[in-house]
Structure formats: C-alpha cells, structure tokens
N, C-alpha and C positions, 0 to 999 in steps of 0.2 A: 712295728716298723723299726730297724735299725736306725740308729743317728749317725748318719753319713759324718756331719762336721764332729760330732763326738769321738769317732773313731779315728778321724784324721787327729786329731790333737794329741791323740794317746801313740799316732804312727803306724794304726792300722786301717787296712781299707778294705772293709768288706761293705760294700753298698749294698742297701735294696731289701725287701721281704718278697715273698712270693708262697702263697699259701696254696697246697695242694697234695695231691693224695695217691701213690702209686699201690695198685695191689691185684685181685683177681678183673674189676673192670678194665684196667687197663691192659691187658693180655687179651683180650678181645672176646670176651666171654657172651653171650646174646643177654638182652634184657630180661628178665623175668614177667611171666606173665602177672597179671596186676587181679591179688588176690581179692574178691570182692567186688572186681570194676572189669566185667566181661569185656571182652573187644579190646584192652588196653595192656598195655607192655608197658612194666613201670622201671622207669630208669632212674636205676639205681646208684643211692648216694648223695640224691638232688634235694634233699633234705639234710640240712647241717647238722652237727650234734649236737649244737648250743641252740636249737629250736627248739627246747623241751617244752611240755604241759606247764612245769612252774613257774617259765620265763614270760609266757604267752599270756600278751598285753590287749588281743582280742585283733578283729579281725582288721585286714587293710582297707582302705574306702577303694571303693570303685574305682574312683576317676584318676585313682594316684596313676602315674604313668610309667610305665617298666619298658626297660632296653634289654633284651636276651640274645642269645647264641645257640639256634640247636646244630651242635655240629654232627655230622655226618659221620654213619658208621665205614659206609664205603662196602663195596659187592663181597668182601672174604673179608672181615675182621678177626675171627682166627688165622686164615691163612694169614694174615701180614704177620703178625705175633709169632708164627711158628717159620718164615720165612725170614724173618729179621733173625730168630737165632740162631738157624743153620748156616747163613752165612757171616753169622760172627764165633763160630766154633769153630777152633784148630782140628775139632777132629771130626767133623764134619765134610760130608761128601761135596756139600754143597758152599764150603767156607772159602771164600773172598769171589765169590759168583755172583757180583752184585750187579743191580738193575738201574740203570738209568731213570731222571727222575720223571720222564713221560712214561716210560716202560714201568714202573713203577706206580703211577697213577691209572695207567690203564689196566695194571692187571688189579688191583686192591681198592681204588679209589671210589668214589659215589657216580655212578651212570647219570645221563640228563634224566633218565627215565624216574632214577628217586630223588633227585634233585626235585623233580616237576611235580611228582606227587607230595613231599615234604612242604611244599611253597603251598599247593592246593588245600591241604592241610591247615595249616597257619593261617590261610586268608579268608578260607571258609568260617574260623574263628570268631575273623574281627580284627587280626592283625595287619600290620602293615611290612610288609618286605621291605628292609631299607638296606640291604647286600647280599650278595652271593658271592662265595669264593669256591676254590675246592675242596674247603674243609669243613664250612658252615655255612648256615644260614640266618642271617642277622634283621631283628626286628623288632619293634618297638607297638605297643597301643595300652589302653588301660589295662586298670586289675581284671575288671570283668572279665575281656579278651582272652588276658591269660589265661585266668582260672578255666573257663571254657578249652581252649588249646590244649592244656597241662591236665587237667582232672585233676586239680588239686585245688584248694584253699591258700590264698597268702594270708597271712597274719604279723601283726609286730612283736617283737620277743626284744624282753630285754637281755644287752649282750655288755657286760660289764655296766658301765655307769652310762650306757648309750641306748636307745632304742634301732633296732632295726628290723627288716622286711625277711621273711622267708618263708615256704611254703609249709602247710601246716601236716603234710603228708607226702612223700616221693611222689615226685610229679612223673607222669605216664604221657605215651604216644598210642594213635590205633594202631593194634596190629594188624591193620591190612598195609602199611608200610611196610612188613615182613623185615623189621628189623633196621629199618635203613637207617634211624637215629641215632649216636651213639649214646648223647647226654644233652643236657641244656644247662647253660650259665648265664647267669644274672636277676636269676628269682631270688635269691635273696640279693642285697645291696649292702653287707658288710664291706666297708673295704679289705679289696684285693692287689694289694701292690708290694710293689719291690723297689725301692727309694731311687712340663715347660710350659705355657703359653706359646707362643706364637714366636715372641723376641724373647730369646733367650734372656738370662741376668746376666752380671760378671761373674769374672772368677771369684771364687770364695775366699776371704782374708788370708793373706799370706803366713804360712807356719814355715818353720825354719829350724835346725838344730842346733842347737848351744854344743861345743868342744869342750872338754879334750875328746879325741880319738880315739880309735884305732885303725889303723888304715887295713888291715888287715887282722884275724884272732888276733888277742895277747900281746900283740906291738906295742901297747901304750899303757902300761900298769899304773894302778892308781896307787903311789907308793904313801900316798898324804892322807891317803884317807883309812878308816875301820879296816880290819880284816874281814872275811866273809868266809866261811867253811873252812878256818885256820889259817887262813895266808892272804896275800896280798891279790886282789883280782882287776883282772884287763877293766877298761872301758870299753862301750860298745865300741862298733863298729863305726866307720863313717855312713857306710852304706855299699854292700856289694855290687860291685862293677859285673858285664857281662861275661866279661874274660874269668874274674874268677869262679862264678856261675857254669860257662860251660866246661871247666875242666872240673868243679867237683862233681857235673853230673855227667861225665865222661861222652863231650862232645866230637872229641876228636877231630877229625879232619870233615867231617860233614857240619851242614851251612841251613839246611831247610833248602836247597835250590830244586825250584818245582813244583813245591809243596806250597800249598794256599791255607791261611788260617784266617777262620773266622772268630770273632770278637760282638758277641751281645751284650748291650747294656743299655739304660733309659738315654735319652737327649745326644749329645753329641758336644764336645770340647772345641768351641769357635778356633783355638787355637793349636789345633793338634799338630798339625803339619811341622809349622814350624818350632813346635815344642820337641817333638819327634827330630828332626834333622837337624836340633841342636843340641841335644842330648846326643847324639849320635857322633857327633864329631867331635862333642868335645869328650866324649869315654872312652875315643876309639875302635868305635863300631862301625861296620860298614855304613856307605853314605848310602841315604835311599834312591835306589835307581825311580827312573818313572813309570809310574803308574803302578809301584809295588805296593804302596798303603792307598786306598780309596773309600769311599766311607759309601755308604747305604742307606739315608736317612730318611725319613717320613715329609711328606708334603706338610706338615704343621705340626705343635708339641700341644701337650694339654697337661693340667697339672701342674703347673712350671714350681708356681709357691709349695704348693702339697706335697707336693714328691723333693721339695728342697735341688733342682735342677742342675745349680751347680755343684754342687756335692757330689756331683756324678764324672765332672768335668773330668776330676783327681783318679777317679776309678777306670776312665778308658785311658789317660797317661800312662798309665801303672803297666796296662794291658796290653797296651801298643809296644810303649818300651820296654818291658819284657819278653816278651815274644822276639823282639828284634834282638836285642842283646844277647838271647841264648839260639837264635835260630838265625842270622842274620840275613840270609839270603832269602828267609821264607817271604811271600807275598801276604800281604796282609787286608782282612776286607773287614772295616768296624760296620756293625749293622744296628745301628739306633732304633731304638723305640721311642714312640711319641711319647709316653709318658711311662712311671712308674707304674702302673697299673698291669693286673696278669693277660689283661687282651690282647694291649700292646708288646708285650715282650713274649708270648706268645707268637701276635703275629713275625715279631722278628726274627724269632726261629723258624717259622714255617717261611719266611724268603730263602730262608736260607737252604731249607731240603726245596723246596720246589723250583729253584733257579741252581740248584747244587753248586751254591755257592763258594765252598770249603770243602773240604774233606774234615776236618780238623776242627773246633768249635770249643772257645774259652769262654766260661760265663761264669763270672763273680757275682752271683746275687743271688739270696737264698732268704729263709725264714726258717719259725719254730714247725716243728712237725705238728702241733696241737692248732697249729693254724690253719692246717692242710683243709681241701674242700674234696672230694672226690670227685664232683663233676670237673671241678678244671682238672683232673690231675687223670681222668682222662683221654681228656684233649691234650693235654700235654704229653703224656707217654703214647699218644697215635702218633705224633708228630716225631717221635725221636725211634719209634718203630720205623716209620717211613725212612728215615736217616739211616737207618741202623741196613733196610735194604740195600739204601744206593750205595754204604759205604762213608758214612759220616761218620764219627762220634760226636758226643758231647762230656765236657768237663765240666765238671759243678764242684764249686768251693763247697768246704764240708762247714763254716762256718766259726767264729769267734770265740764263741764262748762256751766251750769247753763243752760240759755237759750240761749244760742250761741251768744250772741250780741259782745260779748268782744271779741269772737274768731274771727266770720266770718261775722260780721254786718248782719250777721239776724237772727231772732227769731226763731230757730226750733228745733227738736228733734232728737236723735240718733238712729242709727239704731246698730244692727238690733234690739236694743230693742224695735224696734218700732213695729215691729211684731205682729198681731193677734193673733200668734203659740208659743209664749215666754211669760214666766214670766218677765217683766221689772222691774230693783231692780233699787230702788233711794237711797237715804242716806241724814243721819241724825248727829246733835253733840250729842253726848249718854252723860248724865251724871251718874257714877256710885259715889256713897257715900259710906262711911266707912262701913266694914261691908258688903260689894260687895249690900249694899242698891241701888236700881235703883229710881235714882231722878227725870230727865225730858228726854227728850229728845227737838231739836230743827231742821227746815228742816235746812240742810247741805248747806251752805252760807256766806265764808266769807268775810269780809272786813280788811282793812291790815292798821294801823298807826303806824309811828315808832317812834323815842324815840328823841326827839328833841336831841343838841348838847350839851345845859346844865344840859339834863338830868330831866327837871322839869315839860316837858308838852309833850302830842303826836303832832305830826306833822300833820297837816291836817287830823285832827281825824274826821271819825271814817275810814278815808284812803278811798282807792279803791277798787273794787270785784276782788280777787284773785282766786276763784274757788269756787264750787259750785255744790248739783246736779242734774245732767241734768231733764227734763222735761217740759213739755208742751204739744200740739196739734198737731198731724201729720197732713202734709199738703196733701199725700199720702191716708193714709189708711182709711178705713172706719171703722167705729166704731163697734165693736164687743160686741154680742149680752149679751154678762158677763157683760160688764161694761155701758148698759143700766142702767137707773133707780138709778145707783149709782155715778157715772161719773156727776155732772153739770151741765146745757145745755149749762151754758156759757163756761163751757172749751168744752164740743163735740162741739159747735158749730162754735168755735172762727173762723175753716178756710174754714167750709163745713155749709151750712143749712142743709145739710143731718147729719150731724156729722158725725165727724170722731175719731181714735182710739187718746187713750189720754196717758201717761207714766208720772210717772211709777204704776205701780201695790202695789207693795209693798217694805217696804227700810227697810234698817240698818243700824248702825254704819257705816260713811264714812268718816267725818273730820279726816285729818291729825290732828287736835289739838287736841282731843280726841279720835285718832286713838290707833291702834293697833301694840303690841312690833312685830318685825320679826326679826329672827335670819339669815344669811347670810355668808355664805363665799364671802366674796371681797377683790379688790386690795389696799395695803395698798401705801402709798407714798414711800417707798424701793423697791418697787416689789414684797411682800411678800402678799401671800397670804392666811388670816385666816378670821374665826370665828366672826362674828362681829354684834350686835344687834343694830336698830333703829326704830322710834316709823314710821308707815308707814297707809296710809289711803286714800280716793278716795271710788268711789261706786266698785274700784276693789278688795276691803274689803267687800263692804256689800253682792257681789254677793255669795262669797263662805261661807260665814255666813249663809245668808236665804238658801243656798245648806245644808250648817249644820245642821238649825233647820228642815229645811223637813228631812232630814234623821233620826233624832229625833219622830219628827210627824208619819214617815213611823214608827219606831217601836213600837210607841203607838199604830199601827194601824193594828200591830200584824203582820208586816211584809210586809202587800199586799201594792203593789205600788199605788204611788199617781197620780201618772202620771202628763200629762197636766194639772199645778194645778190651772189655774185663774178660771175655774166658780167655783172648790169649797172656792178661795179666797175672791172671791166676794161675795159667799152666806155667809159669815163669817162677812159680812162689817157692823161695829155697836153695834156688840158682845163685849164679853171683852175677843174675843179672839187677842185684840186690846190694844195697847198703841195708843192714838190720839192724834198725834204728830201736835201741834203748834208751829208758829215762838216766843212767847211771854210765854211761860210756868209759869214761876214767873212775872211776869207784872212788867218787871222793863229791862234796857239794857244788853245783857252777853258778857260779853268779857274773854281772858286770857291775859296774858302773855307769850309771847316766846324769847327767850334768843337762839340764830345762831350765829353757828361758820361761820364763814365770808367764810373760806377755804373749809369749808363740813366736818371737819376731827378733828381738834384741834382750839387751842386758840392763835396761834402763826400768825395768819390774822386778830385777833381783832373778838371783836362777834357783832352780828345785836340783838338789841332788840327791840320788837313790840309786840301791844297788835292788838292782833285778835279776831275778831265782829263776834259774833254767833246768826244765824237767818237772816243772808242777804242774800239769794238769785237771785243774778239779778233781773229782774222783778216777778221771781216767787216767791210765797208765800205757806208756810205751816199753813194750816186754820183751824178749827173746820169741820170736817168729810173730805171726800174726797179731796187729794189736789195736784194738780201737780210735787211737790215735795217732797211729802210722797208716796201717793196712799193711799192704806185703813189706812194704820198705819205700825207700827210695832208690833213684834211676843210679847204679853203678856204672863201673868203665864196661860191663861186658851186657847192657841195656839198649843201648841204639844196637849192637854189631849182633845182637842175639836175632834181630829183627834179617839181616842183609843174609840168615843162614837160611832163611824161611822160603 
C-alpha cells in the first residue's frame, strides 16, 4: 500500500494500491477443464503465486468463515472481448458503434437462467447467498462450504512476515454450468486494496509551501544560492494555474461543454463542493454551474482507519480541480468507493458502465504489478470491456515511482495501468514560460540535493531518486495489438520474446516541482479548519488532465464518444498531434530550487532547501519517439483538433 500522507508531504498524490492481473483470462478465454477433477472447469489463476509448497502453513480449520465473489462470465465472453475492440479501432468497420448499457448487457451479459443455476450451485454446497448483481454472485459460509463449492483445499501460507488464507489448488466450478463463471474472489484473504467507517475523519494536517517562487518557468532565479549544471537555476513553480495548463496542452477555444467525466476514488471529501467553487474563482476558472459536479457515494464507508480515509480527501480535490481547470465546462460525476479495498472500487467502476455514467473516467490509484491476483484482474478487465462497448474509457495513473527499484527492489510496472483495457497516463516536468508560452517538457524523474550547512554547495549533488513516473515492461501481460509497430522491440521484448504490454501510453504534467496549485480545506495546528492552497503533482495530476483534454477532444468531436482511446492514440504516434517528450530538451542539466517548511505549515521549524534534478527517472528514460516514460508524448496544439477531423 502506497502512503497517501507520505506522498502528500513530498507534493505528490498518487493514492491507493489495487492488485490485479490483466492477460489471456481476461479477453475472455473459457475455463479449462480441471485436469484430474472430471466434471469441473478450473478457474484459472485463483490460486496466487505466493501460495507455494514452501510457504504452506497447513491446512485452514473448518469453521474459519469466508466471504467470496463468483463473478459472472456472461452468455459471449469472447464476443465482448472481440466487440470491445472493433469498436475501439479507427480502422474498424465497426469503430465508434457503440452499445448502450442495457443493449449491452443483453447481448454479453449472464441470463437469469445462469444466474439461477450459479446460486443453485453454491447453495447446494452449504453456502449462503448474500447478493446478486449483474456482475456476481456474492456469498459467505465456512471453509468446509467452500472447499466443497471450489474443489479445492484452503490452506495458510506464509506471505512475508504475515500468515494468510488461500486455496491450496485453482479452485474449479461444474461444468454443467457450461461456462457461466468467470472467476471467484476472496479465497485467499491477503489484503486487497487501494488507500472509512461510517463517519468519516477530518481533513488530514494541513501542508503548505514555503516561497520563494516562480509564478511561472524561470521568473524567479535563485541568484543566492549554488549553481546547478553550471549556472544559476529558477525556483519551482508556485503551482500551475488552469489557464496555463490548457494553452500548453492546446485547449483552444473548446471548454468540455457536453462532455461528462467521471472520477473514481475511496471515501469522498466532506468538503469538495465548496473547495471546488473556491478554487475556482479565486484562479479564474469558470464558476460551477448546477448540478455540473455531483458525487456518487456508498450508503456506508468501511475501512475508514486502514485505508487512512482522509488521505483520499487531497486525492479527489486534485481530481475535481483538475478536470475543471483544463476542461471547464466539462460536467463532473465523483463516484466514491466505500472503502480502499478492490471490491469497492471495483464496484465503483461498474456504476459507472452500468448507469453509463461518463464517457470519460479518471482514476488515480494503482499498485505494484507483483501484487496483481488474476482472479480480480478478471473482473476487473470484464468491467472495462463492458465500457469499452458502450464507449467509455478509463485512465489509469501509470504510478510514482519510477521503475519500482527504490520502492520494492524490482524493476516493474503498476497496475492496473498495466491493463490492455486502460489508457496508462505517465508524467512529465512541463515547462510553461511567460505568457502561458509552452517551453519543453521532460519525463517526470527526480533527483533530490540539499543545501549544504554553509550554504555554498549542494550536498552530494545531484542527491538521490525521490520519485518519478512509473513505467516500463509488464512481466504479466501480453502485448496489445495498438502498441505493435510503435512500442520498441526492446522494450516489448525486455521480459517476453513474445512481447509483452509496455506503460505508459500517454503522460502529463506530474512533477510536484512543476506541479499543479490545489485549493483544500484542512487541519490547521489549532484545530481549525479552513481553506488552504498548495502546489500538488504525481501522475495523480496527469490522469485527470489527459481525462480533461479527451473531454476537450470529445467536443471537437462534435460530441460522439471516444471511448477506449489507445488504438486511436497510437494511430496518432508521430503526428504533431504530439509534444516528444525527451529527458534532455535544452542539451544542458535542469534543476530548480525548493525552499520547505521543515513542519509542512510555517517557518517556525526552520525551512529545507534543495535543488531538484529534472529528467531522472530511475532506470527509465524519456527518448526520441516512443518511450517508457512518456508513451507517445503529450497532448500538442494539433491533439483536440485532430479529433474534430474524425
């Protein structure tokens, strides 16, 4: 799990973990029959990796009590898989033919008829039905129950310094269902979340940024301090306004008017509204009309302490006010999850394809790939199949920390950006010049040296990698037929001779040092709680930005939805409907300046000053054309209007 408060204090906001698994089940593949166990189709994946022989702690007692999910494969789980991506191919007969979300469910979806045998199943067990939706079938009884149900064995396995539950063999269904399950979750009981109770907490202690500036690039040169790559370098930023946001990503005269975006994340910000309509007027962004932001939330939260619930608060601020700032007209729909956990955020995506609530869908929250499970991952890639017919996408932050080496000693990628079925947003340091002039960009990577004690040189310059964003080679997925031909061979290739899927697709703005202003109610050191702005960044910036500019794109586009937007991203790669985004743009070192309040609040703890390395990305690199840390690029002036030719 990500530390939400962690990453706030550093100025970046990527909330949440979310472990899970895209790859051949998730394209809709049938179960296999279950070699050894006649009559049973075993579904496959529902055994984790980390349940090895060595870890196996023996078996679970009977009476322990388990809570699962079999979800539903639905009457064509091929056809949706092959129907989702004709209508998301530009060169496709069948591309922007999308299906409304009853038309949609009726033609792919589970019939009463295997619903009724699925339940008759389970109950014949020992189980207890305790929900039905259109997706799954949710139920709870002991180990016996299961093991009976499953054809499997639970056992405990140790999983780092923890004991936990999982099944000692891929659990199976009869095949006289003919198919109708797609997977089951919750045989093992590892947690699975992505960073409430009932009553929400406060806001999380109020952080703040220590000045000097920049109000814009380069405005405010730190003449007093060290040189940095031979010469004297800017301070950060204060924090980019929307104005200069949408001219460097060539907003033009479109607004989002029409355009509806949705926003997934845990719990919900007691104070968004008015956080939102005052950030809004005082940046000079349009005022919100009514009924344009409205929220989507759970009858109760769970988890409030565990998932750290305010920590989330700062994450849908970020998301909201973003989205409006570069899209301003767009309509906005936040759709909370009860808790951090992948059921709830899960469920939250599926309101959203099955009340088609978006076209459009920003989600800041991810994990390590090595944490992925395949049975969630799914259910989770059915669910964005589903979207992908009616004409939805989903954007998924490509993640923090570069190439994971500093996090978790190995080199991988985030999920679920890692997905076939998602757009993967990277990030970038944007520079904006006077004049809301768009100067370079560089891939999002920094390096941290601070300010020696006499004041006259950096310390171990150019310091350490503090953050960065995510990308690289999934170890998992297989390489998707868009990002052929564009993609490398050495990055498809790096963990599969087959190749496999690569992230991110496409980035924005994500450095905290030339990140983006967000307005906030939080706690002040009194207890007081007000109003308060600071400069905030992570690729949980750049998701709800490229949410932005597609909502943009969608109105040049006269309205009609863009849906699943990577193959017409990738037929776009090399255009100018492109900024190509290098780690070296000006052929020389970039750094700034930053000046930290020691306390997060004021100057009465002493301040931290450091200059920060723009263009370091762990092992990753942003190159000429395609690059792990970019993807194609970012949104140019000729990106929305490429859209309004279509």
């Amino acid at each position: 799990m990500r530390s939400n408060r962690a990453k706030m204090r550093a100025g970046v906001s990527m909330a949440a973990t979310l472990p899970m698994l895209a790859g051949a089940l998730a394209l809709g593949i049938p179960a296999a029959h279950a070699a050894g166990n006649p009559g049973r189709d075993t579904l496959a994946g529902t055994k984790p990796a980390w349940a090895t022989a060595k870890a196996d702690k023996g078996a679970t007692a009977d009476s322990n009590q388990v809570s699962a999910r079999v979800y539903l494969a639905g009457r064509d789980a091929a056809g949706l898989a092959a129907y989702a991506k004709a209508v998301s191919d530009p060169s496709s007969a069948s591309y922007g033919k999308y299906l409304g979300a009853q038309q949609a469910q009726a033609r792919f979806g589970a019939t009463e008829a295997q619903v009724a045998a699925v339940k008759s199943w389970l109950t014949s067990a020992g189980l207890e039905v305790t929900g039905v939706t259109r997706h799954y079938v949710s139920v709870s009884g002991d180990v016996s129950a299961v093991e009976r149900a499953f054809g499997t064995q639970l056992h405990n396995y140790a999983k780092g310094a923890k004991i936990y539950r999982a099944p000692a063999k891929a659990a199976s269904a009869p095949d006289g269902l003919n198919g109708a399950v797609l997977t089951v979750t919750g045989l093992d009981n590892a947690p699975h979340k992505a960073t409430h109770s009932d009553t929400l907490p406060p806001p999380d202690a109020v952080f703040k940024n220590s000045g000097p500036f920049s109000s814009y690039y380069g405005s405010n040169v730190a003449t007093t301090l060290p040189d940095a790559y031979g010469g004297k370098i800017p301070y950060a930023v204060q924090g980019y306004t929307g104005k200069q946001l949408r001219a460097a990503y060539g907003a033009g005269g479109y607004t989002g008017k029409g355009v509806r975006v949705a926003i997934t994340d845990a719990y919900a910000s007691p104070t968004i509204a008015y956080d939102a309509a005052t950030y809004a007027k005082k940046h000079g962004d349009a005022a919100y009309t009514s009924g344009q932001l409205r929220q989507v939330l759970p009858k109760k939260y769970a988890h409030t302490e565990e998932c750290g619930a305010a920590g989330w608060y700062g994450e849908e601020t970020l998301d909201v006010e973003a989205v409006h700032a570069v899209a301003p007209a767009a309509n906005i729909t936040y759709v909370g999850g009860a808790s951090c956990y992948d059921d709830d955020l899960l469920d939250s995506l599926s309101k959203v394809v099955d009340g088609h609530l978006a076209d459009i869908v920003s989600n800041s929250w991810g994990s390590i790939e090595a944490a992925q499970t395949p049975d969630l991952a799914a259910a989770y890639d059915q669910v964005f199949q589903f979207g992908a017919v009616e004409g939805i996408g989903f954007y998924f932050s490509s993640g923090d920390n570069g190439d994971e080496v500093a996090n978790t000693g190995t080199k991988q990628v985030d999920t679920p950006a890692n997905s076939a079925w998602v757009t993967a947003v990277g990030g970038t340091s944007l520079a904006i010049g006077k004049g809301d002039k768009y100067l370079w960009e560089t891939g999002w990577g920094t390096e941290k040296a601070t300010l020696s004690a006499d004041g006259k040189s950096w310390t171990d310059f150019p310091g350490a990698f503090t953050s960065g964003a995510g990308g690289g080679t999934s170890a998992t997925v297989a390489e998707p037929y868009y990002q052929q031909g564009v993609v490398p061979a050495a990055l498809a290739t790096a963990n599969s001779a087959a190749g496999n899927r690569v992230v991110p697709d496409i980035s924005a703005i994500a450095d905290p040092n030339t990140g983006f202003k967000v307005g906030q109610t939080q706690t002040f050191p009194d207890g007081s709680q007000r109003y308060s702005e600071y400069r905030l960044g992570g690729t949980s910036l750049a998701a709800p930005v490229i949410a932005a500019v597609q909502a943009l794109a969608q109105q040049a586009r006269g309205g009609k939805a863009i849906g699943f937007a990577n193959p017409s991203i990738y037929a776009k790669y090399g255009t100018k409907a492109y900024h190509d985004v290098t780690d070296n743009p000006t052929g020389s070192g970039l750094a700034v300046a930053r000046v930290d309040y020691a306390n997060s609040f004021d100057d009465s703890g002493g301040l931290l000053t450091s200059v920060r390395t723009l263009g370091a990305d762990s092992s990753l690199q942003a190159v000429k054309g395609y690059d792990d840390v970019t993807g194609v690029g970012t949104p140019a002036g000729g990106y929305v209007e490429s859209y309004r030719r279509r």
